[in-house]
N, C-alpha and C positions, 0 to 999 in steps of 0.2 A: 668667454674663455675662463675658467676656471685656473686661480691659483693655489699653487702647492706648496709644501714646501718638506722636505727631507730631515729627520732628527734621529740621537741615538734612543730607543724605548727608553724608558724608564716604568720603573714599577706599575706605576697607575697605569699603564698599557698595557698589561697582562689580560685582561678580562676583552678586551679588544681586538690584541693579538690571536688569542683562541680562537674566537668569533670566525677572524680572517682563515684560520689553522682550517676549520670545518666546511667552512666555505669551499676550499681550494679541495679541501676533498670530499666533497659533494660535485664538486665541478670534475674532480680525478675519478667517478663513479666509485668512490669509496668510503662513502660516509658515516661505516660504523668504527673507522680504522684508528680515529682518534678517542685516543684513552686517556690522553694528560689534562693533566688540571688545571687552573691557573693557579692554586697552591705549584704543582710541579713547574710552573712555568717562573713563578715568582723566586721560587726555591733555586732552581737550577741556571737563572739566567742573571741575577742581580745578589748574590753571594758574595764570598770573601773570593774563591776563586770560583768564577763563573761556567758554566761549560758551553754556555753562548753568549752570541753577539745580537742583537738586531736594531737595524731602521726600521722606521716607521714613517708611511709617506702619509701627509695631513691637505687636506681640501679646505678653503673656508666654506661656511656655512651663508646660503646667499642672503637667508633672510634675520642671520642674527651672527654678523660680522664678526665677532667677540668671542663666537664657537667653531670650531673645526673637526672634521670627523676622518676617523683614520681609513683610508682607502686599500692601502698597503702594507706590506712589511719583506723586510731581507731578514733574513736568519742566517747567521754564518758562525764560525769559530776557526782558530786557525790549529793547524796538524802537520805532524811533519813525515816526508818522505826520504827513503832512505839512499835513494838515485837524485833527487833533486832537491832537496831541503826543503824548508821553510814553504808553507802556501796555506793560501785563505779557503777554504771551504765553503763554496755556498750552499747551503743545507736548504733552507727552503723560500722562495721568491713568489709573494704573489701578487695581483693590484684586480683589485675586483675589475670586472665587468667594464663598467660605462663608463671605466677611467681611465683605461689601455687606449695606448694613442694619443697622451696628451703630454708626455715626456719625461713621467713620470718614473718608469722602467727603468730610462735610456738612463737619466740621472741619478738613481740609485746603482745601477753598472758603473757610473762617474765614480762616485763615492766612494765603493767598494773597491776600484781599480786605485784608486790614490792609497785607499788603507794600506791593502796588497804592498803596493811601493813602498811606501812609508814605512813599515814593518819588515822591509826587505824578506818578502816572499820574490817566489822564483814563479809562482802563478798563482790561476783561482781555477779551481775547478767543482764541477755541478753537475747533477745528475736532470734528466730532462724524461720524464715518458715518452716512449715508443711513437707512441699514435696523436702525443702534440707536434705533428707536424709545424704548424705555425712558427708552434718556439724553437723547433728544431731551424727551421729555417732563418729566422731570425738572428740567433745566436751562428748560425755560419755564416751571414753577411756581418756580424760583428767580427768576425776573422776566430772564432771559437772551433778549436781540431776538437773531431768527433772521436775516441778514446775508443770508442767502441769498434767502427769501422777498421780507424787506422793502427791501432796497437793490439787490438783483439782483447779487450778483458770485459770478463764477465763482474758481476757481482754477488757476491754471497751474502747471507745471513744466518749465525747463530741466534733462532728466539730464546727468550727465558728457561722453556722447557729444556732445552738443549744444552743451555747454559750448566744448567742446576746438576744433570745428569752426565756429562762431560765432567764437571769440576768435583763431583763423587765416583768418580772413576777411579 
């Protein structure tokens, strides 16, 4: 059995983190969709005001005790709603492959649900693909209301393009 154990990133995780970032969308059949860098990861997550949050889940190494290799990461920041206040955002969760299943997951949902508290949010909310059923299922035996079914909202996005030509309007 393989031990883990859960921590907040720190810098030196950037180059790591990414790795996992391409992974999870390679595995999302989207793997040209990642364009940040670990300057922008470094940049934008360990700042004077940060615009993220992340764990990082660690495995030992079996044959050289004294090393550990990063399996996972939660990506979160917190945001506020104007019906419900305060809540945590889970932006992006992944735990490679051959590590899902080992409590890994379940425990960084721990972690994240204490922050929540501790911060006095009023929830957490997260966006899930269509067609992962699995995590879709998963995440409704953790008792997670699906936003989409039950309240009907869609999602939007303004790109850059959009951005730029909007704000010269």
């Amino acid at each position: 059995m393989n031990c883990f154990r859960i921590r907040p990133a720190t810098p030196q995780d950037c180059p790591e983190i990414l790795h996992l970032i391409k992974e999870r969308a390679a595995y999302e059949h989207t793997p040209n969709a990642v364009t940040l860098t670990e300057e922008d990861l470094l940049q934008d997550g360990f700042g004077e005001h940060p615009f993220y949050y992340c764990l990082v889940a660690e495995v030992q190494n079996e044959e050289q005790i004294e090393r550990s290799y990063t399996v996972g990461y939660a990506m979160y920041y917190f945001t506020y709603d104007p019906r419900i206040g305060k809540l945590l955002y889970l932006e992006d969760f992944y735990i490679m492959e051959p590590y899902q299943g080992l409590g890994i997951g379940s425990e960084i949902l721990k972690i994240l649900s204490q922050t929540a508290l501790e911060t006095n949010c009023s929830c957490m909310q997260f966006l899930v693909v269509i067609w992962n059923q699995p995590s879709v299922e998963y995440y409704m035996r953790c008792g997670a209301s699906d936003l989409s079914t039950e309240e009907g909202w869609h999602l939007f996005r303004f790109n850059e393009e959009t951005l730029l030509r909007m704000a010269a309007e």
